[in-house]
C-alpha positions as CSV (number, residue, x, y, z in Angstrom):
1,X,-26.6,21.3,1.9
2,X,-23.3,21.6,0.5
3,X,-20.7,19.2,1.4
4,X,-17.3,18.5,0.7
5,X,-14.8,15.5,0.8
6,X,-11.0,16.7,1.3
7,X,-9.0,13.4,0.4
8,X,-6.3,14.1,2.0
9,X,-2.4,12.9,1.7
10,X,-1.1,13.3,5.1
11,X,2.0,13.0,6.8
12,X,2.5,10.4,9.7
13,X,3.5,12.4,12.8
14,X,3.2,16.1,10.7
15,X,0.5,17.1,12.9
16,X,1.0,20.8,12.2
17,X,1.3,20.3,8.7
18,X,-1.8,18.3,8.4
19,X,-3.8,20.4,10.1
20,X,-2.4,23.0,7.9
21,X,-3.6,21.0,4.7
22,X,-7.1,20.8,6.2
23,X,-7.7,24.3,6.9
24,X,-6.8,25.1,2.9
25,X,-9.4,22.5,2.3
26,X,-11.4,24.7,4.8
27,X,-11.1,27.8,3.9
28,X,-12.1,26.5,-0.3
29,X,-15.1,25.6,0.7
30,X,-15.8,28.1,2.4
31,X,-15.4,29.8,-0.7
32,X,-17.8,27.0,-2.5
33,X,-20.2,27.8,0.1
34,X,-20.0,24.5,1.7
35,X,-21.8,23.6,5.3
36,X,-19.2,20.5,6.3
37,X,-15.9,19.6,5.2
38,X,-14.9,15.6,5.7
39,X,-11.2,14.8,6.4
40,X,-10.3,10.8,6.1
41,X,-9.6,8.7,9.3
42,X,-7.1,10.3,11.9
43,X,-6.8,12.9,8.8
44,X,-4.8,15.0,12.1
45,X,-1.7,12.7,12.5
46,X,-2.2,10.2,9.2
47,X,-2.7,6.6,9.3
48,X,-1.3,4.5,10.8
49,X,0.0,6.1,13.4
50,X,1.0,2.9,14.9
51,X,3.4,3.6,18.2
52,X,3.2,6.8,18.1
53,X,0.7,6.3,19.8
54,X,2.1,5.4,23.1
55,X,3.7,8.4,23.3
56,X,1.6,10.5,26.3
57,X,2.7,13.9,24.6
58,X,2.5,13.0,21.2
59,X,-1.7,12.7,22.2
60,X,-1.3,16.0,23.9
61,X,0.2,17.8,21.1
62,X,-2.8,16.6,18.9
63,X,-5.2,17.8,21.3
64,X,-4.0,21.2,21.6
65,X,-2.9,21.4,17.7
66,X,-6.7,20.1,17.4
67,X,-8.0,22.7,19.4
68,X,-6.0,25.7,17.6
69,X,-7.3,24.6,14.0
70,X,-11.4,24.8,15.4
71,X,-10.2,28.3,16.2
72,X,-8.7,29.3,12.8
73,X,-11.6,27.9,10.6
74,X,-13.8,29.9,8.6
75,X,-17.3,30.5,10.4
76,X,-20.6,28.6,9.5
77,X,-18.3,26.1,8.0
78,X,-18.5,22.6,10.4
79,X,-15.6,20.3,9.8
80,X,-15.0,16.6,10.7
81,X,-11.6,15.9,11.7
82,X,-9.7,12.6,12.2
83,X,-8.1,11.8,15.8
84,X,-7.6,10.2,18.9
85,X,-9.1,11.1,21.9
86,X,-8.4,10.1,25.6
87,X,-10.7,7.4,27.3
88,X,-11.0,8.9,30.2
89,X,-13.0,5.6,31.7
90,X,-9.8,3.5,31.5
91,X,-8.6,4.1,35.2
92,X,-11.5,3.8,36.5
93,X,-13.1,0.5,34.7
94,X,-10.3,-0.6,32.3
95,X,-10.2,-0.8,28.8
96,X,-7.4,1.1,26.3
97,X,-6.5,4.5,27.2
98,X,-7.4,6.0,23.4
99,X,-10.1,6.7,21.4
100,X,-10.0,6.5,17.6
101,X,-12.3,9.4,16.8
102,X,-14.0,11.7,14.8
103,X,-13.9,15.6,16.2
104,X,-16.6,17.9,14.8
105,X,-15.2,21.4,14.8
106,X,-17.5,24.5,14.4
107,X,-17.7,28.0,15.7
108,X,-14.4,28.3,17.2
109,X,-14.6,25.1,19.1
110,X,-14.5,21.6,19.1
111,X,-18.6,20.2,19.2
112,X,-18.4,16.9,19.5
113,X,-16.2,13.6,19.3
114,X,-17.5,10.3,18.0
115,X,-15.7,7.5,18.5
116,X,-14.9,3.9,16.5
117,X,-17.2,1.1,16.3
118,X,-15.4,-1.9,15.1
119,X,-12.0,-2.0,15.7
120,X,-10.0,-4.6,13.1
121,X,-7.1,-6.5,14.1
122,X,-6.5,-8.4,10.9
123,X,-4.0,-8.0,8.1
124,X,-2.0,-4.7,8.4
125,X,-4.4,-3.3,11.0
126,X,-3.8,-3.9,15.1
127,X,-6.6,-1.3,16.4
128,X,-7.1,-3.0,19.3
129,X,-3.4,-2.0,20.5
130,X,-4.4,1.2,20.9
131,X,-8.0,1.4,21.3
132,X,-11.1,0.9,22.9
133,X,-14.2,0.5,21.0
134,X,-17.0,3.2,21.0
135,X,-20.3,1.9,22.6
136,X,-22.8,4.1,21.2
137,X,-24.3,5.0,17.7
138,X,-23.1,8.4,16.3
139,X,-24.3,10.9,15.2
140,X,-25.3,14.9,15.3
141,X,-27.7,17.0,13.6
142,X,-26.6,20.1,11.9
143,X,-29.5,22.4,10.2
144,X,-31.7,20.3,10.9
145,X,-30.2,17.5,9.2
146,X,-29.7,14.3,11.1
147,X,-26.3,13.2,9.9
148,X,-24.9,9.2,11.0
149,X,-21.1,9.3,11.7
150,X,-18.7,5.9,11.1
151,X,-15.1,5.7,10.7
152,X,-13.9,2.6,7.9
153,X,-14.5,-0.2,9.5
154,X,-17.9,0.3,11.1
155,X,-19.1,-0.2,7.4
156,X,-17.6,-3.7,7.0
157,X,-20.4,-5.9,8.7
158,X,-23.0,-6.2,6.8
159,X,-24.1,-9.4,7.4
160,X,-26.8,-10.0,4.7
161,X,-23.3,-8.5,1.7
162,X,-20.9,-10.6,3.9
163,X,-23.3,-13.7,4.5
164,X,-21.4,-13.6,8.0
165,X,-20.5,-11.1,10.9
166,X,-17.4,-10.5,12.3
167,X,-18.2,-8.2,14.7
168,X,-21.5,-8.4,17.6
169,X,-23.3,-5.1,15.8
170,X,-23.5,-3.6,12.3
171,X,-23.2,0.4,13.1
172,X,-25.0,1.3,10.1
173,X,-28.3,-1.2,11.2
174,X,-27.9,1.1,14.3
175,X,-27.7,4.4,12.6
176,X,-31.0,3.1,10.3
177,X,-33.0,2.7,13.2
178,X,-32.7,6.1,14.7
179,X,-33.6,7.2,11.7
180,X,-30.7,9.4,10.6
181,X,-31.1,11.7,6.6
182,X,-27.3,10.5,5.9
183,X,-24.1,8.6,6.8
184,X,-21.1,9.6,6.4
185,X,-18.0,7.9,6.8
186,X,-14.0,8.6,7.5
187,X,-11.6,6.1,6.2
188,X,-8.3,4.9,5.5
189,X,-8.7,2.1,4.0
190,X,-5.3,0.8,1.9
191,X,-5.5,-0.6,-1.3
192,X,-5.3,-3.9,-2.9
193,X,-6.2,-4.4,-6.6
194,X,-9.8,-4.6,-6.7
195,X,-10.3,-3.3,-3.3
196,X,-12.3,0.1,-4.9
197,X,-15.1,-2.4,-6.7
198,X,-15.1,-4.1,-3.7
199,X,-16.2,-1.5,-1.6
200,X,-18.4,0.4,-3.9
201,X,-20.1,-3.1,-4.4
202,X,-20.8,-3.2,-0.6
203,X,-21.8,0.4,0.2
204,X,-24.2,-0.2,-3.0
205,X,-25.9,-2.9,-1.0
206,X,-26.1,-0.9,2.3
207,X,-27.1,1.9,0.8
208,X,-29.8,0.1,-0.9
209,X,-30.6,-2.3,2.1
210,X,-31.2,0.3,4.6
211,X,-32.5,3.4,2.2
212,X,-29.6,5.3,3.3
213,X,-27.6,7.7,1.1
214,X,-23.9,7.0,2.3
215,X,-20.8,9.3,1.6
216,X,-17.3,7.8,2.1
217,X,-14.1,9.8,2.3
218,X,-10.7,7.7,1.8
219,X,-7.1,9.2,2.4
220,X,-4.5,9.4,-0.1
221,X,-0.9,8.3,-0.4
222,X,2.3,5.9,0.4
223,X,3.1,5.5,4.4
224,X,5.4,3.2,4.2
225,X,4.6,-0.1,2.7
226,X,1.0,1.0,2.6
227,X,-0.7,2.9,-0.2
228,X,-3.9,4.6,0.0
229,X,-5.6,4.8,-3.4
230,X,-8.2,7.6,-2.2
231,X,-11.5,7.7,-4.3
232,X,-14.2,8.7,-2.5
233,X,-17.1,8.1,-3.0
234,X,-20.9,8.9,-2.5
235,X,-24.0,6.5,-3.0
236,X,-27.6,7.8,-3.5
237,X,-30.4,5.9,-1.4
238,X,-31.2,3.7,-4.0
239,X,-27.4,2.8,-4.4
240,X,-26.5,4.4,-7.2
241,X,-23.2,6.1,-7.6
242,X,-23.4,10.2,-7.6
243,X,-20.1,11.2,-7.1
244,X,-16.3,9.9,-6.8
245,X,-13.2,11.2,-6.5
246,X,-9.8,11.1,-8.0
247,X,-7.5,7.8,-7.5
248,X,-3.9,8.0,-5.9
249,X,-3.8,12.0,-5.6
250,X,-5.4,14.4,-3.4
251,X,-8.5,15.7,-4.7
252,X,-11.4,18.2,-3.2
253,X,-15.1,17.6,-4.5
254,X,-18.5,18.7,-3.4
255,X,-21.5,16.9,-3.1
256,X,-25.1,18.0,-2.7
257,X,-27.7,16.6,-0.2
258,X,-31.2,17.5,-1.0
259,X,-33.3,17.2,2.8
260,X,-36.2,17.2,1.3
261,X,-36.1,14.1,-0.8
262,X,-33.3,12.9,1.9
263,X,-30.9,11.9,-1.1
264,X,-27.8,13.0,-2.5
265,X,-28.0,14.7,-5.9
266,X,-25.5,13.7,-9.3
267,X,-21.9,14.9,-9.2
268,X,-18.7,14.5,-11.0
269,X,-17.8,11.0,-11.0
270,X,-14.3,10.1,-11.9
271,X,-14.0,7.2,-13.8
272,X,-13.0,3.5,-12.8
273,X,-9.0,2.6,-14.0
274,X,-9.1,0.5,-18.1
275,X,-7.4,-2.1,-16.0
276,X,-6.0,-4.0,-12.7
277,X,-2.3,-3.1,-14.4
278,X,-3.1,0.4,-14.8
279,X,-4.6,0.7,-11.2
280,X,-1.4,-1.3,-10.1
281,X,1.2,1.5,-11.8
282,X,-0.7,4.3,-10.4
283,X,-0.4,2.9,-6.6
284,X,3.6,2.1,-7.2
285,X,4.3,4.9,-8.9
286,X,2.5,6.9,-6.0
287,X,4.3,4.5,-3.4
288,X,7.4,5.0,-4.7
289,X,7.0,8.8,-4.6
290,X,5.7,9.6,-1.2
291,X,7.9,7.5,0.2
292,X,11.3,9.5,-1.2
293,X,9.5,12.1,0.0
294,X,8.4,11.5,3.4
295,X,11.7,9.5,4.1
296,X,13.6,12.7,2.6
297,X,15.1,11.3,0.0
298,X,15.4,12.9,-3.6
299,X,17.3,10.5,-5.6
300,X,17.2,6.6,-6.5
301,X,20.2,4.1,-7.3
302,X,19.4,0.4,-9.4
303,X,21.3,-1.9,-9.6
304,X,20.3,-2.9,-13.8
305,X,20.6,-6.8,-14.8
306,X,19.2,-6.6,-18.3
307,X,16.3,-8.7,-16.6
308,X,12.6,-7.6,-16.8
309,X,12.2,-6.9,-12.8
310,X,14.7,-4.1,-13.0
311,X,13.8,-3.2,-16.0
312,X,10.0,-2.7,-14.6
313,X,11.4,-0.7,-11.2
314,X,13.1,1.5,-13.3
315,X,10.3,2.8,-15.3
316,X,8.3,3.0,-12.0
317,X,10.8,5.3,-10.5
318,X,11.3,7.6,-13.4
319,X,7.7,7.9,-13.3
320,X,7.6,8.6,-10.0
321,X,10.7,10.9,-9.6
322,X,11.7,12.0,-13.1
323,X,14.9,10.9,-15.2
324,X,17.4,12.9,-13.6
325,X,17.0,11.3,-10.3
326,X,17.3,7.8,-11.3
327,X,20.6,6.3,-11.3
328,X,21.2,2.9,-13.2
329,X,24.6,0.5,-12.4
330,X,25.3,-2.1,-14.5
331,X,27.4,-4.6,-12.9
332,X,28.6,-7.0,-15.5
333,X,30.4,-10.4,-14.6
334,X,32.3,-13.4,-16.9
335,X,29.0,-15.2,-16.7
336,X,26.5,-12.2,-17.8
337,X,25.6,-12.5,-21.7
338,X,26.0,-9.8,-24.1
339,X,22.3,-9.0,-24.1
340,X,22.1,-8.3,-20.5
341,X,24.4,-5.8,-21.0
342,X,23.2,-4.3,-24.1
343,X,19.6,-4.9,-22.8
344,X,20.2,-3.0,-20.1
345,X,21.8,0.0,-22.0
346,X,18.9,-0.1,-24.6
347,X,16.5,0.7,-20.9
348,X,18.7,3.6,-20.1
349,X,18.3,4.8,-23.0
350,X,14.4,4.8,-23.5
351,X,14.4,5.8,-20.2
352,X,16.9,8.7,-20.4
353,X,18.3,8.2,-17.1
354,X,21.8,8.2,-15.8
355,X,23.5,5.7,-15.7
356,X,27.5,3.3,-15.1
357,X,29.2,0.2,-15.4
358,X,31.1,-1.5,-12.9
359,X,32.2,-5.0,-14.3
360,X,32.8,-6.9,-11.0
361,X,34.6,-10.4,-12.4
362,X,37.9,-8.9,-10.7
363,X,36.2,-8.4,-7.1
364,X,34.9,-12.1,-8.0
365,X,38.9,-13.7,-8.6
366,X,39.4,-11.9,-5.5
367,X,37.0,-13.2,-3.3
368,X,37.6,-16.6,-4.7
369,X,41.5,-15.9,-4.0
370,X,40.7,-15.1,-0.8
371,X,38.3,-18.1,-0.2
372,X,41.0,-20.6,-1.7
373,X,42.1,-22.1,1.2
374,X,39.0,-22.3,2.7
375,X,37.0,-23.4,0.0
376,X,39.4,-26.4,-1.2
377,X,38.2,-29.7,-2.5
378,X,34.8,-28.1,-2.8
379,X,32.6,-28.0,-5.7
380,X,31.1,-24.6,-6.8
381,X,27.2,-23.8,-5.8
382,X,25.4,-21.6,-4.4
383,X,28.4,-19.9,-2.0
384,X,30.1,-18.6,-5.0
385,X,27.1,-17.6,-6.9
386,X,25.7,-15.6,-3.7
387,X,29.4,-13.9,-3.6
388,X,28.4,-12.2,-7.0
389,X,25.2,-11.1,-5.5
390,X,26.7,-9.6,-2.4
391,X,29.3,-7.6,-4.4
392,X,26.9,-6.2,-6.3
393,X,24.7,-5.6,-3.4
394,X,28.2,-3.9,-1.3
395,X,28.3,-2.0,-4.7
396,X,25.3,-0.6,-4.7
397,X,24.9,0.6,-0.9
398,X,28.1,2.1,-1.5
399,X,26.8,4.1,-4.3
400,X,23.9,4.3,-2.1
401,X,25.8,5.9,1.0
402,X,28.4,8.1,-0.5
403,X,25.9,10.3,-2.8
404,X,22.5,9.9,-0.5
405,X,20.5,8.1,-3.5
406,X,18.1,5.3,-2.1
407,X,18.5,1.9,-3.5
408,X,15.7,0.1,-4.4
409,X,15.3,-3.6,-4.3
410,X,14.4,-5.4,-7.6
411,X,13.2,-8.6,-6.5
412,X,9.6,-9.5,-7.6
413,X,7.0,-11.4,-5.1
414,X,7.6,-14.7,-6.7
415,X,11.0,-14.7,-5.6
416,X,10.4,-13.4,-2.6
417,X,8.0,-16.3,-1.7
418,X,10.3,-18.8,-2.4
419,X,13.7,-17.1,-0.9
420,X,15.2,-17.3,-4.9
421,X,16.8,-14.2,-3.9
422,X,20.0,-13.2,-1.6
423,X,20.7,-11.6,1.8
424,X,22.8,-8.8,1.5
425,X,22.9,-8.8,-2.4
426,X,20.1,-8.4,-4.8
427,X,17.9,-8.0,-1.3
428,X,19.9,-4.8,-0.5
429,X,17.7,-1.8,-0.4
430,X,15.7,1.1,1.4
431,X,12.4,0.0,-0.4
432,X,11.0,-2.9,-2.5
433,X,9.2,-1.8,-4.9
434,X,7.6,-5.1,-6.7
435,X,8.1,-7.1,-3.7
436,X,4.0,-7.9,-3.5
437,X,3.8,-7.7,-7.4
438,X,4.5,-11.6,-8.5
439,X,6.6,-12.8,-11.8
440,X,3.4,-13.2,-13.9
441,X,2.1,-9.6,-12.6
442,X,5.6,-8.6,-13.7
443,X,5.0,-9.5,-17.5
444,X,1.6,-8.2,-17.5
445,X,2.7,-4.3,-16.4
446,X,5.3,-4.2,-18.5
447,X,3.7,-5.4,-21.6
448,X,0.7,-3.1,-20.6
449,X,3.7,0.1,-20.0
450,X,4.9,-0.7,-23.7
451,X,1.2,-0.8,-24.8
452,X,0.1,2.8,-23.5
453,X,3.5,4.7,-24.2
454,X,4.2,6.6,-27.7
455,X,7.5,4.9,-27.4
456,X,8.8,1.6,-26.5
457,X,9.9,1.8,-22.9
458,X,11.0,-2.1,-21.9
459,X,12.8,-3.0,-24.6
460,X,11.2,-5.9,-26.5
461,X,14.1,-8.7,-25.8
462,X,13.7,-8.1,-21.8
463,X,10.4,-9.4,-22.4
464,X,10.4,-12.4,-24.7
465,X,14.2,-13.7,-23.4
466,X,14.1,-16.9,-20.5
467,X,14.5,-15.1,-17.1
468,X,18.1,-15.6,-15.5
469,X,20.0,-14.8,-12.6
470,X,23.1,-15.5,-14.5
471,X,25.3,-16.4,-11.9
472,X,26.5,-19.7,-13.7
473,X,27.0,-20.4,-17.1
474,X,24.0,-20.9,-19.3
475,X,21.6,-20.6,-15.6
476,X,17.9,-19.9,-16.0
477,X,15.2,-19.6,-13.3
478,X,13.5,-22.4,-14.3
479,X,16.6,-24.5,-13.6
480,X,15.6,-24.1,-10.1
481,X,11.4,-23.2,-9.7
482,X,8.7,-24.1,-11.8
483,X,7.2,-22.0,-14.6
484,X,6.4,-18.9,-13.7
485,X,2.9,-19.6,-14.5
486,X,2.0,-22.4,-12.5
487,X,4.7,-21.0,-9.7
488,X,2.4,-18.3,-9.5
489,X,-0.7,-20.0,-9.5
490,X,0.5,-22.4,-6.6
491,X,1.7,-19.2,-4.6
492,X,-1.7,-17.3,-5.2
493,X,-3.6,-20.5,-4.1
494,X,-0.8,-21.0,-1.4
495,X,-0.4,-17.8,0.3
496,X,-3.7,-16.1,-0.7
497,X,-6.2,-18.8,-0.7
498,X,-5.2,-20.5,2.4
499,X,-5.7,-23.8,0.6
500,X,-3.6,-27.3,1.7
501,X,-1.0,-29.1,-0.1
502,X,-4.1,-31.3,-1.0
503,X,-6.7,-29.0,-2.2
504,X,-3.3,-27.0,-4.8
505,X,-2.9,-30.7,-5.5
506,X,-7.0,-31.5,-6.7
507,X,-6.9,-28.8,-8.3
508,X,-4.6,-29.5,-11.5
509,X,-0.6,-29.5,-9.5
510,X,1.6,-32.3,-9.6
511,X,2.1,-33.1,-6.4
512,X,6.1,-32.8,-6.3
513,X,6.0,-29.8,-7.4
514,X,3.7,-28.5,-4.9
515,X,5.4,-29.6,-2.1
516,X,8.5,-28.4,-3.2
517,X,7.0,-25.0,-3.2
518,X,5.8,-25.6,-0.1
519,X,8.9,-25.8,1.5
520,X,10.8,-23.4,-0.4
521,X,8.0,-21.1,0.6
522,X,8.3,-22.0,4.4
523,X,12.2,-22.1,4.4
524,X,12.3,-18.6,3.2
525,X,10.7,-17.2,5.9
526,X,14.2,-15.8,7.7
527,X,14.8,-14.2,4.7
528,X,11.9,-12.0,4.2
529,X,12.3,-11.3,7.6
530,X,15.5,-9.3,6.7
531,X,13.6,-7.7,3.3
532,X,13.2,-4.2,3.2
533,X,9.7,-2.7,3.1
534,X,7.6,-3.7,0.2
535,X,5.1,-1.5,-1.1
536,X,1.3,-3.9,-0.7
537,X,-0.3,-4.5,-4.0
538,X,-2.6,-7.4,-2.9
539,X,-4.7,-8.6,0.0
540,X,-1.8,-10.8,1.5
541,X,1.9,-9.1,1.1
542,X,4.8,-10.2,2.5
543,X,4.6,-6.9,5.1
544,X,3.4,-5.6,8.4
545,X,0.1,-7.9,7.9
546,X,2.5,-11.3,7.8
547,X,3.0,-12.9,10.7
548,X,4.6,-16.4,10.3
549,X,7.1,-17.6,12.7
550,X,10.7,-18.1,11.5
551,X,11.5,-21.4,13.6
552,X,8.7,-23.6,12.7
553,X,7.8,-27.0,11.5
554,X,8.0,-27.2,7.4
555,X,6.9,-29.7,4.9
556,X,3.6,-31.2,3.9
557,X,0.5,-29.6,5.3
């Protein structure tokens, strides 16, 4: 038997248009002679849907949109389709009033719906807003073939991989006792770096453990601070690798399952990313991307500082959207030094893009004309230096509003952590793109960008000069934080890790500095609130999945 993984990019809310995308991936394999087609989780309306969901006639739009595409598929093809169905139980016994769901479509009509196992409510995902959990092991037989149905999360409790269970039952045990030929599963799972050998690592075990040849299908694409890195996958019985898919662009591949041995036969495997920073550009560049796209945007604006985190966003977005769409500003002021200004040009350069200068030191004598009075017999901080940042930031959202471009946010995760950045100024933006990417990480793409381009691309001084805001005279970041280095290493234990003030401590920290980055991380907190959305890199972004109160006790912990 023939059968096919479509991995998908959909769009959120496109319901006709997705549907569209999975009868092209239909009607090829058809033509490839394939039995059944597999769409990712909620392929119908995309994932997440979040509150769209509590729209009544947004459901009944996918039901009858759901209904017309069983109708217009290609006969003796059976197709798997993502959605939500209605629990019709609710009124009567309580419980959500939505399924998350599986449809299986064939011969003009819709079979069969299988519903969602284990519903996670951690990180980015809140399932259990929406839905009720399915009760029942799934599954249907098609020519014979006993085939087990689960939708991403009903693989993630293996016990005996996990050495713990989150959830009362493990869906595939289930499936393995009623003795199913295959399992197949429907995802849309986001990435984090390392996510893919993470789950390939625990589907090998399963598929291993319970003799069951397993074939997972993973959407594609950017929704909103989310990325979905695709590649699909499918595992033989003995839990070896026989096919995968493309990463961070739909693909269409076909798999063969052999009944008689009840195993999955060798396919084209695409191989695994050289590195974590190559796997990283792919899922900015990709998030950077469909988000202009969905959001309906074209063009980009920067605001260029000469420093390395600009530097780095830039050569992400003319990646993602080519050179002509990438505005650059450079917004020079009495305290900038000559190589952030030539630094800067030198990027524009090897980048080709557009770009302007806007010195600002008159808008800062006015605002400080304007302040005088105020501001008398007072010494000059952080105020004044924030003013710079904000007329940069009023610069750029001007730029940003009169010609329709997007600004994006240059401030890296490091910063973000520990609030070095500022409201309405260098924060100012539709989309931050490194936001989740920290200092360190910063380095490492760049160096890795120069390394794999014919030409150089950040030029060599942004990389080797001391980082600087330079909004004082001779300023440096490390005036203020720590090295980046052991900032970074604090953070990852910090916000990552979970781990006390004490255990950072033990392990190697001075203990001042810790708890100053304690603080600065917990005083920030308002700020990030105000952030735009940051596309998520890693398994704990500063996103939908972070939920720390604003008004809360800081200090030593």
């Amino acid at each position: 038997m023939k059968i096919a993984i479509a991995q998908l990019n959909p769009l959120i809310g496109d319901l006709i248009g997705n549907a569209q995308k999975i009868l092209e991936n239909a009607k090829k394999s058809a033509a490839a002679d394939v039995r059944l087609l597999l769409t990712p989780e909620l392929s119908l309306c995309g994932y997440p849907p979040r509150d769209l969901l509590l729209n009544p006639s947004f459901i009944q739009a996918m039901d009858q949109i759901l209904q017309k595409l069983a109708q217009d598929l290609p006969p003796n093809l059976a197709v798997l389709v993502g959605t939500v169905t209605k629990n019709k139980e609710a009124v009567i016994i309580g419980g959500k009033s939505l399924f998350n769901s599986i449809a299986w479509l064939e011969n003009g009509k819709i079979q069969q719906y299988f519903h969602k196992r284990l519903l996670p409510t951690y990180d980015v995902f809140d399932e259990n807003r929406y839905f009720e959990p399915g009760l029942q092991a799934n599954y249907f037989q098609l020519d014979g073939i006993n085939i087990g149905v689960t939708i991403c999360e009903d693989l993630w409790n293996d016990e005996e991989f996990w050495g713990k269970r989150n959830y009362a039952v493990n869906p595939i045990a289930d499936l393995s006792i009623l003795g199913v030929d295959l399992i197949i599963n429907l995802s849309a799972s986001p990435y984090t770096v390392g996510k893919q050998q993470l789950r390939e690592a625990m589907l090998k075990h399963s598929a291993a453990h319970f003799k069951q040849p397993i074939i997972y299908t993973n959407q594609v694409g950017g929704n909103d601070d989310l990325i979905f890195d695709g590649r699909s996958f499918a595992i033989n019985n003995q839990g070896e690798i026989t096919a995968r898919a493309q990463g961070f662009q739909p693909d269409f591949i076909v798999v063969e399952f052999d009944p008689e041995n009840r195993d999955l036969q060798l396919n084209v495997i695409s191989p695994h990313y050289e590195s974590d920073d190559e796997e990283v550009w792919q899922a900015l560049v990709l998030g950077v991307k469909d988000y202009l796209n969905k959001c309906h945007f074209s063009q980009v604006v920067i605001g260029l500082s000469g420093g390395i985190d600009s530097a780095l966003v830039a050569a992400i977005a003319t990646t993602a959207l080519g050179k002509d769409n990438v505005l650059g500003i450079l917004m020079p002021s009495p305290y900038s030094s000559e190589h952030s200004l030539s630094d800067a040009l030198k990027l524009v350069e090897n980048l080709g893009i557009k770009s302007q200068i806007l010195p600002i030191g008159e808008l800062m004598q006015s605002f400080d004309h304007t302040l005088s009075e105020l501001f008398i017999e007072t010494q000059f901080g952080v105020a004044e230096e924030n003013i710079q940042s904000r007329i940069r930031g009023t610069l750029l959202m001007g730029i940003s509003n009169k010609f329709g471009h997007l600004l994006l946010s240059t401030g890296n995760k490091s910063e973000m952590a520990v609030g070095y950045c500022t409201l309405y100024g260098d924060m100012n933006g539709g989309l931050a793109v490194i936001a989740d990417v920290p200092k360190t990480r910063v380095y490492s793409l760049c160096n890795w960008l120069n390394s794999h381009s014919q030409t150089e691309i950040i030029p060599e001084n942004i990389l080797t000069k001391a980082p600087s805001a330079e909004l004082k005279p001779g300023q440096v970041d490390q005036d203020s934080l720590p090295a980046y280095d052991i900032l970074d290493d604090i953070l990852e234990r910090l916000i990552n890790k979970h781990q006390s003030v004490a255990e950072i401590v033990k392990s190697g920290h001075d203990q001042e500095t810790v708890n100053k980055v304690f603080k600065l991380v917990s005083v920030a907190e308002f700020k990030r609130r105000q952030a735009p959305p940051g596309l998520k890199i890693t398994d704990r972004a500063f996103g939908t999945g972070w939920r720390m109160p604003i008004a809360a006790m800081t200090g030593k912990q």
